[in-house]
C-alpha positions as CSV (number, residue, x, y, z in Angstrom):
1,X,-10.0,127.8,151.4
2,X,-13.7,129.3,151.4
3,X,-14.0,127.9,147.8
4,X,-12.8,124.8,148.9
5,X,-15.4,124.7,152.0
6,X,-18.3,125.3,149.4
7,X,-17.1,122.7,147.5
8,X,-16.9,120.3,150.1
9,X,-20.3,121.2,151.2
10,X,-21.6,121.2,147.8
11,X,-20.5,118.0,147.4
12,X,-21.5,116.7,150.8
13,X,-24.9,117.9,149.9
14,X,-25.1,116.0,146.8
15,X,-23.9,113.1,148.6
16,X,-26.6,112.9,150.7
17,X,-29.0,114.3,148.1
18,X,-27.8,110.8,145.8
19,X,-28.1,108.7,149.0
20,X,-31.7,110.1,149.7
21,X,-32.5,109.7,145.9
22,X,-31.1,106.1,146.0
23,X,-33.0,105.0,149.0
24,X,-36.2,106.2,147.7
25,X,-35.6,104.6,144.7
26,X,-35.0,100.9,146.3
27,X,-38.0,101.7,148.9
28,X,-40.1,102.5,145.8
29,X,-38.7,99.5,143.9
30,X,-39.5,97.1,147.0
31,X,-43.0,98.6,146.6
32,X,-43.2,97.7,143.3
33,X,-42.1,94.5,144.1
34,X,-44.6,94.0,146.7
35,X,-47.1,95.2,144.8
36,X,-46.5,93.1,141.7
37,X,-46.1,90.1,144.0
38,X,-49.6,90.8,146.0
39,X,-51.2,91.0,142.0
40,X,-49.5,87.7,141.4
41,X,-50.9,86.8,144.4
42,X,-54.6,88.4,143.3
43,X,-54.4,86.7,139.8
44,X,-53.7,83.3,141.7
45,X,-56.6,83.6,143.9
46,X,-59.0,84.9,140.5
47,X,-57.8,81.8,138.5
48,X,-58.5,79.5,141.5
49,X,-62.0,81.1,142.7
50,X,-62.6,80.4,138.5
51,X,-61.7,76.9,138.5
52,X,-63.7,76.1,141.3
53,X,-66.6,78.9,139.9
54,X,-66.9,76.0,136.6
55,X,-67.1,73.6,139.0
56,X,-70.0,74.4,141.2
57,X,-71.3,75.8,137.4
58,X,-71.8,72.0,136.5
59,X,-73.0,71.1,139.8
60,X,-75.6,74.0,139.6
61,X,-76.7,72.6,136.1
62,X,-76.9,69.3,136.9
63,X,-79.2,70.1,140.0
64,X,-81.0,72.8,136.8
65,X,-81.2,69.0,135.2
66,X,-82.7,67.4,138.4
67,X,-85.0,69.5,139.5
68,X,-86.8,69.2,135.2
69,X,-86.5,66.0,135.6
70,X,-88.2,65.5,138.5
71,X,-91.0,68.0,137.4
72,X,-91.1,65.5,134.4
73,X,-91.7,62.4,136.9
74,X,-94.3,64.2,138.6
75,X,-96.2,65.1,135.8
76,X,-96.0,61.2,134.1
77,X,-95.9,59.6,136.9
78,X,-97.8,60.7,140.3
79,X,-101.3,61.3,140.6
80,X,-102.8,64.7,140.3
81,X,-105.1,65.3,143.8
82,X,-107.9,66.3,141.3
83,X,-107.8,62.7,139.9
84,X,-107.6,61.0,143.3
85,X,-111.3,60.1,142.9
86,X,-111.1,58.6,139.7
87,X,-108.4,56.5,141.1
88,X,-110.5,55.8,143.9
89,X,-112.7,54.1,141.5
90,X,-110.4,52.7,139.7
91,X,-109.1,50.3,142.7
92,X,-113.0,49.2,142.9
93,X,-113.7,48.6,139.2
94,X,-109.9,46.4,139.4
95,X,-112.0,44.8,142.3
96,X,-114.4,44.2,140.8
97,X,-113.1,43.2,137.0
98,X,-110.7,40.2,138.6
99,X,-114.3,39.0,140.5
100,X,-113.3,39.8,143.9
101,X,-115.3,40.6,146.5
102,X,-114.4,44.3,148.0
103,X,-114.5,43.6,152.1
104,X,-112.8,47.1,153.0
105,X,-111.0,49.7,151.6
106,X,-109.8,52.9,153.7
107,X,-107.3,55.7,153.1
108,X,-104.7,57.4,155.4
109,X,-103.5,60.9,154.4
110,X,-100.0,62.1,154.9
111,X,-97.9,65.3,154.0
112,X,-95.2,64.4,152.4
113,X,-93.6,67.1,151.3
114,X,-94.5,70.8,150.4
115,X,-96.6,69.6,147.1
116,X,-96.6,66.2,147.4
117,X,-99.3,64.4,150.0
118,X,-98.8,60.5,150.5
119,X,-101.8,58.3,150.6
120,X,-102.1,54.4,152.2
121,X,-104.8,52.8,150.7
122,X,-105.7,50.0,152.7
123,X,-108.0,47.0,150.9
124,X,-108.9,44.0,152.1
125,X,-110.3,41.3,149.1
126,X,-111.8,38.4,149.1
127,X,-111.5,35.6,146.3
128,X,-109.7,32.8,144.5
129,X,-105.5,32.9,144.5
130,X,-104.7,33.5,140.7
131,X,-107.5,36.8,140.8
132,X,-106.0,38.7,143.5
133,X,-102.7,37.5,142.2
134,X,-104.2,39.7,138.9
135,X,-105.8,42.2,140.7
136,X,-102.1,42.7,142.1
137,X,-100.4,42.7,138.6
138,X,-103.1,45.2,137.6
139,X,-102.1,47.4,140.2
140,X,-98.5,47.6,139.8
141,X,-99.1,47.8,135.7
142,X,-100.7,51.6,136.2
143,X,-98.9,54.7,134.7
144,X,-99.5,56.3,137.7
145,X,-97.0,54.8,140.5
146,X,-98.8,52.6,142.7
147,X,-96.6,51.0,145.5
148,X,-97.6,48.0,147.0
149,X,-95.9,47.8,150.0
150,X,-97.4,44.9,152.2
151,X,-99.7,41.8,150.5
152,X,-101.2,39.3,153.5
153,X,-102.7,36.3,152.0
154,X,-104.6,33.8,154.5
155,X,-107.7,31.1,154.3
156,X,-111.1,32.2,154.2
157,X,-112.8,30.3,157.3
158,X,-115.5,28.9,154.4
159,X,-111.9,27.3,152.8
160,X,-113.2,28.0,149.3
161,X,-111.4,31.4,148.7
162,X,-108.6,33.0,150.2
163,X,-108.8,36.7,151.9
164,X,-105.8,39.0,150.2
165,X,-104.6,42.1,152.1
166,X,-103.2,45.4,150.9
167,X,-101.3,48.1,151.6
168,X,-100.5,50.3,148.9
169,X,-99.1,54.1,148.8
170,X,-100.1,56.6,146.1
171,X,-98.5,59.9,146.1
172,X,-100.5,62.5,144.8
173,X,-99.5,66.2,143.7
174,X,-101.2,69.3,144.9
């Protein structure tokens, strides 16, 4: 009977020795589990954070794209502030070549961004219809952008010529 009674508790000790064994190895496996699932899960997120990654990577070169072409538009065509004074003389000697007669001519400086200063040139002209109508062409002909934003045309008080106004803008890099 004491043979027995080891036996039994032999094989009550395996019993629960195989049931201990058998729930670590389905705890482990749900681990597993998990964990393969949560690398799934990683491997998702990777592949979508690289999708979007190319994305923003063409975005990020077009703005590359942008910001060369505008350097190129700056350097063709906006004025340099070291040639403002040719320009200057430039508007006099257009003046002048369509045989106008200068009555006025001031400037107005403005910032207009951290490299980029905006000018209003202000001219007022006196002279026959088709020379400031020239003198216009000429202006908006230049490389170099000139923007004519406002053009008052009105009778000289002698009626033989007509007085042209201007407002034009110049943008000039520092």
């Amino acid at each position: 009977m004491k043979t027995s009674k080891y036996i039994i508790y032999a094989l009550t000790g395996l019993l629960a020795l195989s049931i201990i064994l058998c729930v670590s190895l389905v705890a482990y496996s749900s681990f597993e589990l998990a964990s393969s699932g949560s690398l799934k899960t990683q491997l998702d997120d990777y592949k979508k954070k690289a999708e979007e990654s190319s994305k923003y990577e063409s975005y990020y070169q077009r703005w590359k794209s942008i910001e060369k072409e505008f350097a190129f538009f700056k350097d063709e065509y906006l004025m340099k502030m070291e040639d403002f004074s040719l320009f200057r003389d430039q508007v006099i000697s257009l003046i002048q070549k369509n045989r106008l007669k200068e009555d006025g001519i001031s400037y107005r400086y403005k910032i207009f961004s951290k490299d980029i200063t905006k000018v209003e040139v202000t001219a007022k002209v006196i002279g026959t219809y088709s020379d400031i109508k020239q003198l216009l062409y000429d202006f908006v002909t230049q490389r170099k952008i000139i923007l004519v934003q406002r053009v008052e045309i009105e009778k000289d008080k002698r009626e033989e010529f007509i007085i042209g106004k201007f407002l034009l803008e110049v943008y000039l890099v520092n």
